[in-house]
PDB file of N, CA, C, O and CB in Angstrom:
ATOM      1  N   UNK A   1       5.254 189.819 137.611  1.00  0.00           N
ATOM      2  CA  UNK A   1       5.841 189.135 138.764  1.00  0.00           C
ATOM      3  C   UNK A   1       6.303 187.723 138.375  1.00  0.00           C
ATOM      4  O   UNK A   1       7.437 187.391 138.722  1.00  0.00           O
ATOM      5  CB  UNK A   1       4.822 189.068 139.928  1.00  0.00           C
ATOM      6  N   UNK A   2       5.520 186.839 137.675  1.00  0.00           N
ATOM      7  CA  UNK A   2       5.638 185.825 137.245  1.00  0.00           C
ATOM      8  C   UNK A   2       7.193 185.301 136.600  1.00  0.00           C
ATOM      9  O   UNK A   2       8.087 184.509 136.898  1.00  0.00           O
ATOM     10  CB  UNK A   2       4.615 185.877 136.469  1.00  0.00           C
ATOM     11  N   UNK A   3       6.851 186.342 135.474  1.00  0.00           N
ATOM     12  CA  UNK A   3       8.037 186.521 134.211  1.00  0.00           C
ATOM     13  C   UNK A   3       9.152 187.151 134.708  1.00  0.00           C
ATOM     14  O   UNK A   3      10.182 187.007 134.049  1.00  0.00           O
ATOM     15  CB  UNK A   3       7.593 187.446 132.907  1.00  0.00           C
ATOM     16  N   UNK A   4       9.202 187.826 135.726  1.00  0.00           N
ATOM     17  CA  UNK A   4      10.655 188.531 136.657  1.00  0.00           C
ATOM     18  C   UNK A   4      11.388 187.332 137.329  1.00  0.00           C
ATOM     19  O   UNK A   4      12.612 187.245 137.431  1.00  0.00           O
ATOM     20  CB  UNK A   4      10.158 189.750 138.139  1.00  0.00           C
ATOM     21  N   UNK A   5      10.208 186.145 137.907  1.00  0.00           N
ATOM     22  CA  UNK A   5      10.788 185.198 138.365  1.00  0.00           C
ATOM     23  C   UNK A   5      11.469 184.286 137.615  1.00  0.00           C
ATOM     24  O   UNK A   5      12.651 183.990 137.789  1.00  0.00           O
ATOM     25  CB  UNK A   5      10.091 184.718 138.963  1.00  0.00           C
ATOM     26  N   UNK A   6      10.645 183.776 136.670  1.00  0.00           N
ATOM     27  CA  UNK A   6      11.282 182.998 135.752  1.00  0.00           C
ATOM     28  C   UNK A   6      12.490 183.655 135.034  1.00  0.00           C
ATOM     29  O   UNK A   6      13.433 182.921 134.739  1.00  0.00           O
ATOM     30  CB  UNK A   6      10.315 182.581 134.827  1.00  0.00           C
ATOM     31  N   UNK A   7      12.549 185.138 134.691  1.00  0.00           N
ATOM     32  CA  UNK A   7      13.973 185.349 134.179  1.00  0.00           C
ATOM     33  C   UNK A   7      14.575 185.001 135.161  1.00  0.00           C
ATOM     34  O   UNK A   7      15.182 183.946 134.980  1.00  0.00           O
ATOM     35  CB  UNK A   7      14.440 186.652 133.720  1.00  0.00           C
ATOM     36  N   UNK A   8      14.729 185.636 136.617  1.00  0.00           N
ATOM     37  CA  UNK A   8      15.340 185.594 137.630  1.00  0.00           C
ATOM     38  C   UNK A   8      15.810 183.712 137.596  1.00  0.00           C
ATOM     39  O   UNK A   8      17.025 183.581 137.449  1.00  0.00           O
ATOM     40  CB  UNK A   8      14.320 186.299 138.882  1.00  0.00           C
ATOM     41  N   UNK A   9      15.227 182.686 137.680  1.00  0.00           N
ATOM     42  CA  UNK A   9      15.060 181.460 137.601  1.00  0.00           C
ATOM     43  C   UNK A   9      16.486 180.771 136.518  1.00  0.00           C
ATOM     44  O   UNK A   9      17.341 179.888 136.589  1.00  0.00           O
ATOM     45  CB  UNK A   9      13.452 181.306 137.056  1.00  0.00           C
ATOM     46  N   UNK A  10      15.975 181.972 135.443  1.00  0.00           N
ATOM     47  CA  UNK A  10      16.419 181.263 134.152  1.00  0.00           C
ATOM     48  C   UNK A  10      17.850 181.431 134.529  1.00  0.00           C
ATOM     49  O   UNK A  10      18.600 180.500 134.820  1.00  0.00           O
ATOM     50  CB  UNK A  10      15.927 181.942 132.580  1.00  0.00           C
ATOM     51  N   UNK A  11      18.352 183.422 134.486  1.00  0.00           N
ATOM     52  CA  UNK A  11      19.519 183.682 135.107  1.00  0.00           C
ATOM     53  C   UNK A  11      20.677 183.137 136.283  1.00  0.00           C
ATOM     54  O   UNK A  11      21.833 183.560 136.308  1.00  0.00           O
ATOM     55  CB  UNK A  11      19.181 184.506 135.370  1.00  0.00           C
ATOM     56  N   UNK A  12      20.163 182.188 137.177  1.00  0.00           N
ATOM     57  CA  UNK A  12      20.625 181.330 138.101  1.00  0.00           C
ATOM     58  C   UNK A  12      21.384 180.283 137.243  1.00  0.00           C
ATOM     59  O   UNK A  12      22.604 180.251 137.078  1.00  0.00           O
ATOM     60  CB  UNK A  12      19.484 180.768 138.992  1.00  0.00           C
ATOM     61  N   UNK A  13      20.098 179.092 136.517  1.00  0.00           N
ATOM     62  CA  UNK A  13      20.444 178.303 135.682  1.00  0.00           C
ATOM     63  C   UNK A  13      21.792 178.540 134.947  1.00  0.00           C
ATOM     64  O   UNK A  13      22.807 177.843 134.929  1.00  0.00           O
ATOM     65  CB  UNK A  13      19.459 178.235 134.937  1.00  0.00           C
ATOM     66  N   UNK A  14      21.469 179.897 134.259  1.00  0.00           N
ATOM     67  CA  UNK A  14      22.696 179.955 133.553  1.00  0.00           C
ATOM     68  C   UNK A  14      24.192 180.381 133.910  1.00  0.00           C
ATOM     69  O   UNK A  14      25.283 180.131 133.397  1.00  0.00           O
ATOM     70  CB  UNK A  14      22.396 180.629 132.706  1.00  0.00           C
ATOM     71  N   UNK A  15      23.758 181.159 135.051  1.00  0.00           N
ATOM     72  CA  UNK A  15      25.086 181.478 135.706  1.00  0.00           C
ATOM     73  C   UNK A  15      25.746 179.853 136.675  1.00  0.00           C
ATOM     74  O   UNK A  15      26.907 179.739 137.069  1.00  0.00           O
ATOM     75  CB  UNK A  15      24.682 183.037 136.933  1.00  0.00           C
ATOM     76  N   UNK A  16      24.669 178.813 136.857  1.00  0.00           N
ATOM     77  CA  UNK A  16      25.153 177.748 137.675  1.00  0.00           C
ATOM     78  C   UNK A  16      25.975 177.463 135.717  1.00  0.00           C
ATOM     79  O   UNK A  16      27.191 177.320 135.597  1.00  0.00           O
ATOM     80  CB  UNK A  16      23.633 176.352 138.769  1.00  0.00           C
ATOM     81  N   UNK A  17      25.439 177.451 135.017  1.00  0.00           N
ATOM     82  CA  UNK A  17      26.377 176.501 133.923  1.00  0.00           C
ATOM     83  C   UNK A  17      27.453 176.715 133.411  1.00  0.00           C
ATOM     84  O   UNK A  17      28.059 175.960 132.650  1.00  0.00           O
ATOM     85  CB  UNK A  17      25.907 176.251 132.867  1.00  0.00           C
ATOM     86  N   UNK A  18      27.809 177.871 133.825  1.00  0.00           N
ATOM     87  CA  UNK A  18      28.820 178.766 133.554  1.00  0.00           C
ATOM     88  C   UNK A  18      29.531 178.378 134.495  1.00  0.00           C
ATOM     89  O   UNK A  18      30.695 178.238 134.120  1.00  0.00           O
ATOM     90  CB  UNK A  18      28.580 180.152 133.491  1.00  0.00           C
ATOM     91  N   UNK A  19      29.383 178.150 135.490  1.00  0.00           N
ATOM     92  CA  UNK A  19      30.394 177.978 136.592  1.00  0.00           C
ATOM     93  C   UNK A  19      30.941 176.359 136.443  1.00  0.00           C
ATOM     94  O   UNK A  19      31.919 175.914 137.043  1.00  0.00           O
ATOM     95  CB  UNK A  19      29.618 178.316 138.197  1.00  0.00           C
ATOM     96  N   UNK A  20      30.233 175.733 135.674  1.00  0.00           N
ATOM     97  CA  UNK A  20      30.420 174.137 135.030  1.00  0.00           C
ATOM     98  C   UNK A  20      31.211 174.134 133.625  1.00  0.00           C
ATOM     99  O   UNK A  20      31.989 173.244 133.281  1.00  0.00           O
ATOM    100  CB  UNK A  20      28.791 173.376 134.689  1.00  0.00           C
ATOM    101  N   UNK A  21      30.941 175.077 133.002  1.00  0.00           N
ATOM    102  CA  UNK A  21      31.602 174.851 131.591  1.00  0.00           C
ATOM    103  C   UNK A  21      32.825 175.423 131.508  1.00  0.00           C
ATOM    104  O   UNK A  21      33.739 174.952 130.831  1.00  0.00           O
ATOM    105  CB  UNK A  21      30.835 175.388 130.454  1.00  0.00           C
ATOM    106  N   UNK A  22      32.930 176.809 132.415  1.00  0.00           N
ATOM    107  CA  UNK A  22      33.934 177.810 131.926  1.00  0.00           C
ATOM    108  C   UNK A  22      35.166 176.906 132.296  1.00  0.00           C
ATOM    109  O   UNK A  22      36.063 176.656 131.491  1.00  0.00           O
ATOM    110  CB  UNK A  22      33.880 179.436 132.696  1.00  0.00           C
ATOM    111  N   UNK A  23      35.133 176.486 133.459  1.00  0.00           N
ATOM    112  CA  UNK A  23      36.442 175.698 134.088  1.00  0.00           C
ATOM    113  C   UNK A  23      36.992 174.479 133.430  1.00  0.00           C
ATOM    114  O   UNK A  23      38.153 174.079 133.352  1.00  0.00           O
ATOM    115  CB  UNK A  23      36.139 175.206 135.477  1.00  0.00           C
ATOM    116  N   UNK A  24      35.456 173.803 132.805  1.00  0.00           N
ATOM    117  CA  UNK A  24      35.712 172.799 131.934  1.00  0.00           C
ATOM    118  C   UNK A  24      36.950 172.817 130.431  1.00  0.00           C
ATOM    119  O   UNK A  24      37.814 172.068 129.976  1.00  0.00           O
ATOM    120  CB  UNK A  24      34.300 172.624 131.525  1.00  0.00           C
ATOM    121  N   UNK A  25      36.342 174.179 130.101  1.00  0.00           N
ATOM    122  CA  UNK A  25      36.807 174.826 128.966  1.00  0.00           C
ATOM    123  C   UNK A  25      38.212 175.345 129.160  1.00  0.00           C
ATOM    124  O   UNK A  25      39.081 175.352 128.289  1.00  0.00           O
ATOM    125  CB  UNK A  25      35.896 175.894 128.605  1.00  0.00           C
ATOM    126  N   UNK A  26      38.315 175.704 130.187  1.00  0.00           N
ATOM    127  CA  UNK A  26      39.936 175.912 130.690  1.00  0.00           C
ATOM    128  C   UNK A  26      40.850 175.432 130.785  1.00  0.00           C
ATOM    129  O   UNK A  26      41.910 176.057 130.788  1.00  0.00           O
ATOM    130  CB  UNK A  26      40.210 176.111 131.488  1.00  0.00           C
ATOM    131  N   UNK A  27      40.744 173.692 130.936  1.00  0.00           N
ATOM    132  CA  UNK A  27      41.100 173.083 131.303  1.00  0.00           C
ATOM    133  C   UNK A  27      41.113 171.996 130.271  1.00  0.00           C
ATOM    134  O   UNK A  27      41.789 171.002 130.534  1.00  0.00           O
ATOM    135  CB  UNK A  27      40.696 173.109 132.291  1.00  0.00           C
ATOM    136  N   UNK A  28      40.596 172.033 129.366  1.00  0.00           N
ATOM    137  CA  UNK A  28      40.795 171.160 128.563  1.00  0.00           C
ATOM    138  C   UNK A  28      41.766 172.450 127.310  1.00  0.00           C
ATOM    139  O   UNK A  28      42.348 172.015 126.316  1.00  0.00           O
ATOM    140  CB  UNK A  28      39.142 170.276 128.142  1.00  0.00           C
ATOM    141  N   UNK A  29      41.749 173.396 127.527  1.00  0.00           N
ATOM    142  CA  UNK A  29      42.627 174.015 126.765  1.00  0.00           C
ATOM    143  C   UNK A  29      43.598 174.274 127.360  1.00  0.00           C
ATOM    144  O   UNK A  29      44.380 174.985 126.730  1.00  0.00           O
ATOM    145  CB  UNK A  29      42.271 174.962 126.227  1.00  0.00           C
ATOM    146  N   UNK A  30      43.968 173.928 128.570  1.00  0.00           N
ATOM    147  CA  UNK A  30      45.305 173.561 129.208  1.00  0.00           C
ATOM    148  C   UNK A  30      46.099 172.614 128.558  1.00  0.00           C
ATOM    149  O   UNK A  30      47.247 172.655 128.116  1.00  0.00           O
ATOM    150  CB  UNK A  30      45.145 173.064 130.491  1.00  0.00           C
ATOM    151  N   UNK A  31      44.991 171.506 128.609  1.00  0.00           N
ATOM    152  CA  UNK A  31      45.766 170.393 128.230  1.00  0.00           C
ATOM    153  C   UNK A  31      45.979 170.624 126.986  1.00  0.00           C
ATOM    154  O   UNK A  31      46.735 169.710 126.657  1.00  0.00           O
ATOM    155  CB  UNK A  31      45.233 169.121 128.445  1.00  0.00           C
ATOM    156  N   UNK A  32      45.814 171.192 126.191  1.00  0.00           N
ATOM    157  CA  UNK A  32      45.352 171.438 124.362  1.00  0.00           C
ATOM    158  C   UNK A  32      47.109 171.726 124.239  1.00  0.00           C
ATOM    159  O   UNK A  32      47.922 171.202 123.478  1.00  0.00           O
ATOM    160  CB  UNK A  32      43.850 173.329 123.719  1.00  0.00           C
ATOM    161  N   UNK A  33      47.321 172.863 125.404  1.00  0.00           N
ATOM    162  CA  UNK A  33      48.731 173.929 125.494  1.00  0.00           C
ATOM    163  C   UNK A  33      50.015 172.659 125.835  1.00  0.00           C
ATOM    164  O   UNK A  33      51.177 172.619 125.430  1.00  0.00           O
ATOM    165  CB  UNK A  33      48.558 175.435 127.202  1.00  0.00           C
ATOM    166  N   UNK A  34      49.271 171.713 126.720  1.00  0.00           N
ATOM    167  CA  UNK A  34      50.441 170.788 127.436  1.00  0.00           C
ATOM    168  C   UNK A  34      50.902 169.670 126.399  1.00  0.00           C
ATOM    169  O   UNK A  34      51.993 169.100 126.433  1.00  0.00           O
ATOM    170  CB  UNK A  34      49.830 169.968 128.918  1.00  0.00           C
ATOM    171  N   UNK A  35      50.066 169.493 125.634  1.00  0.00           N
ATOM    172  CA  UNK A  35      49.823 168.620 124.370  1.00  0.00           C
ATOM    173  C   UNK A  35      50.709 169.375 123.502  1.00  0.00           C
ATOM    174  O   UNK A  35      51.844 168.905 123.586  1.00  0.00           O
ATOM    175  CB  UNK A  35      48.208 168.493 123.778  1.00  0.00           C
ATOM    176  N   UNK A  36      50.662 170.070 122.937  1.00  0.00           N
ATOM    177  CA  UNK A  36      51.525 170.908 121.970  1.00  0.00           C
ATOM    178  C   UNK A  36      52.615 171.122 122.675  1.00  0.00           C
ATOM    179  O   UNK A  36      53.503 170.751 121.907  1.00  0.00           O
ATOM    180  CB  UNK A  36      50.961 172.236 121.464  1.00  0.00           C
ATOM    181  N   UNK A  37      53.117 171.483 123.643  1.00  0.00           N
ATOM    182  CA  UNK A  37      54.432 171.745 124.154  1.00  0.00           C
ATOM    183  C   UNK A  37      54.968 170.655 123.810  1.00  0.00           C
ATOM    184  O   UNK A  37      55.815 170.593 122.919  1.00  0.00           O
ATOM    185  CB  UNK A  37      54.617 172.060 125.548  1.00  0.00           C
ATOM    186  N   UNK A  38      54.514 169.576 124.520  1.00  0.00           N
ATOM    187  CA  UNK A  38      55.163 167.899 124.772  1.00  0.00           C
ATOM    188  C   UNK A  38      55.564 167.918 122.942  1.00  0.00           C
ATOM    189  O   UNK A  38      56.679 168.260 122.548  1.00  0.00           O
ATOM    190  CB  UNK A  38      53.529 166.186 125.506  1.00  0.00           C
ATOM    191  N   UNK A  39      54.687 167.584 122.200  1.00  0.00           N
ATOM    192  CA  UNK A  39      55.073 167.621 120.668  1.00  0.00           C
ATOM    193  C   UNK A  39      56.080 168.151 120.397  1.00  0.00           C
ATOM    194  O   UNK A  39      56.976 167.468 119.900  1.00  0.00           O
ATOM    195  CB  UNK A  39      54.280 168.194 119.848  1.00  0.00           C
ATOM    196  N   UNK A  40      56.260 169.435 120.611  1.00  0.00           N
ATOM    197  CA  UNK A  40      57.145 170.654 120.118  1.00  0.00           C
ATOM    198  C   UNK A  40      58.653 170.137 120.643  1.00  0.00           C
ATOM    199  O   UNK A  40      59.572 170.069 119.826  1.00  0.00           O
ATOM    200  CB  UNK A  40      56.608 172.329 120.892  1.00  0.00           C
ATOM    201  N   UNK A  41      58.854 169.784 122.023  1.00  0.00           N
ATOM    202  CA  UNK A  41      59.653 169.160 122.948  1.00  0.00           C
ATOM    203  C   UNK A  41      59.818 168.095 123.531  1.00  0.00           C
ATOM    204  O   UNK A  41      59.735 168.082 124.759  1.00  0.00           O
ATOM    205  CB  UNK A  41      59.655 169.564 123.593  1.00  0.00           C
ATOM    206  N   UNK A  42      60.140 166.728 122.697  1.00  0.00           N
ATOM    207  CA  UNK A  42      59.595 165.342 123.087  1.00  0.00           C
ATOM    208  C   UNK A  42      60.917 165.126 124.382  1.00  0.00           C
ATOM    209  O   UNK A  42      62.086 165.504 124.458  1.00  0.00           O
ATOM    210  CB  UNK A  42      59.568 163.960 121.472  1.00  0.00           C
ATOM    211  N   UNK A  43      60.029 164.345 125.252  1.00  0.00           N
ATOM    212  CA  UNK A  43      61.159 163.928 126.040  1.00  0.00           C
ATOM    213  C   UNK A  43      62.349 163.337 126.175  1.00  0.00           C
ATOM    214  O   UNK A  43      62.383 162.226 125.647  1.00  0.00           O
ATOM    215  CB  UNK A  43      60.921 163.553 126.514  1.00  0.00           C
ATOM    216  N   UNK A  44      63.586 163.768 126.825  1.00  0.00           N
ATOM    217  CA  UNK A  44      64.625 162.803 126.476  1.00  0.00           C
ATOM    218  C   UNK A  44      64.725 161.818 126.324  1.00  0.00           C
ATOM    219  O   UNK A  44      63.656 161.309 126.660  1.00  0.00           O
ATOM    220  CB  UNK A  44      65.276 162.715 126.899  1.00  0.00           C
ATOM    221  N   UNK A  45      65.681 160.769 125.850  1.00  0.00           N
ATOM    222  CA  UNK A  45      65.766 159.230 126.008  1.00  0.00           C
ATOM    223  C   UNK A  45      66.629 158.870 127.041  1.00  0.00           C
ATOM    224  O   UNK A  45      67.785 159.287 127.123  1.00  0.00           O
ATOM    225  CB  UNK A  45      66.242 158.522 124.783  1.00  0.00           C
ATOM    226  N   UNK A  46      66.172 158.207 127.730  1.00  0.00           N
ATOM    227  CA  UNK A  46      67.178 157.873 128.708  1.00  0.00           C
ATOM    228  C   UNK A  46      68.554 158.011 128.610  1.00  0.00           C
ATOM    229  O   UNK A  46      69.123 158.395 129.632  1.00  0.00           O
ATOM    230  CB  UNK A  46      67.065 156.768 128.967  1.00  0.00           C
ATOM    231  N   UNK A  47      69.292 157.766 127.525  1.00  0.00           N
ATOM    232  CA  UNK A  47      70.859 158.066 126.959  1.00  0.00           C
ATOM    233  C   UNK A  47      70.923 159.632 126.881  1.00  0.00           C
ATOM    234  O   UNK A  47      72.010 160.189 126.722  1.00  0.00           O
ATOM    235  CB  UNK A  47      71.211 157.341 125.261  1.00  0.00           C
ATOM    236  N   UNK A  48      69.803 160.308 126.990  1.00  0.00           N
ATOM    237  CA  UNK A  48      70.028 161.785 126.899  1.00  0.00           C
ATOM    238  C   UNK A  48      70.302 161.923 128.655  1.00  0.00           C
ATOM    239  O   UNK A  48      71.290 162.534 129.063  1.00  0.00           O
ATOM    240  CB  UNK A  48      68.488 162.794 126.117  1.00  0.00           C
ATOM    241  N   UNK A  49      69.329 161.294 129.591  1.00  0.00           N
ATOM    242  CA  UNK A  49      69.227 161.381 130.460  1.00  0.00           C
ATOM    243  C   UNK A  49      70.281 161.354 131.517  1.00  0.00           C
ATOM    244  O   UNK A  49      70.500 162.367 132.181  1.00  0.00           O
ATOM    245  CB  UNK A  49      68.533 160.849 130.433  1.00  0.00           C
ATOM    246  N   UNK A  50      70.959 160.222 131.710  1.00  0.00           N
ATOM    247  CA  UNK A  50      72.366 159.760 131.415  1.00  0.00           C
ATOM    248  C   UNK A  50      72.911 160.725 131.341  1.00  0.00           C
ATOM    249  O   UNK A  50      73.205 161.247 132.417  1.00  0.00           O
ATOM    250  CB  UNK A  50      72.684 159.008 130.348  1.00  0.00           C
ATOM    251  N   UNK A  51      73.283 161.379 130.172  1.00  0.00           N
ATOM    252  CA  UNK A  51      74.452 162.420 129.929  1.00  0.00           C
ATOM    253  C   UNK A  51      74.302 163.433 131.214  1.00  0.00           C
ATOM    254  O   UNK A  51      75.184 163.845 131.967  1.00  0.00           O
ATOM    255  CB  UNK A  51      74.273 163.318 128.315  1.00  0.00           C
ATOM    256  N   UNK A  52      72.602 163.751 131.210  1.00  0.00           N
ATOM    257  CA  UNK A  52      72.654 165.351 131.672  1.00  0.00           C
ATOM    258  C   UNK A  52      73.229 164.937 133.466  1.00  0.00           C
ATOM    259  O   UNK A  52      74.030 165.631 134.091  1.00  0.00           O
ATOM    260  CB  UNK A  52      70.588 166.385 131.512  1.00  0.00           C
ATOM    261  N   UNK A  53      72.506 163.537 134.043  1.00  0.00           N
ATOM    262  CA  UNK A  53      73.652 163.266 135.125  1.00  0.00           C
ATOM    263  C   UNK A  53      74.196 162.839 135.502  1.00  0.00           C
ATOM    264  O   UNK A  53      74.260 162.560 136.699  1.00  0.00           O
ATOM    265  CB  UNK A  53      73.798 163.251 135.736  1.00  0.00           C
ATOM    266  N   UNK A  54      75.191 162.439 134.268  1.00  0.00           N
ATOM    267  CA  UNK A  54      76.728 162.520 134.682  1.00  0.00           C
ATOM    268  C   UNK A  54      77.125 163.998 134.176  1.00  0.00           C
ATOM    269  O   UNK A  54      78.272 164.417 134.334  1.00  0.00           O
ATOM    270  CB  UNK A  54      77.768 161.219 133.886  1.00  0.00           C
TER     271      UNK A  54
END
């Protein structure tokens, strides 16, 4: 009974940290993706900018 609880206990714990890290982890590999795009594709210069409106 004891040891059912404490897994039970433990299992909470870990499912609360999961619900803390996974999103964490998502999201900083978002940015990982938004980071590399920007690199890959640097932004115009204003004289580019310019052109596109006119």
């Amino acid at each position: 009974m004891i040891i059912r609880k404490a897994l039970l206990t433990f299992g909470v714990s870990l499912l609360t940290a999961a619900q803390i890290w996974v999103p964490a982890a998502v999201r900083a590999e978002m940015l990982d993706t938004q980071t590399a795009l920007r690199d890959q594709f640097p932004a115009p210069s204003d004289r580019e900018r310019l052109i596109v409106i006119v």
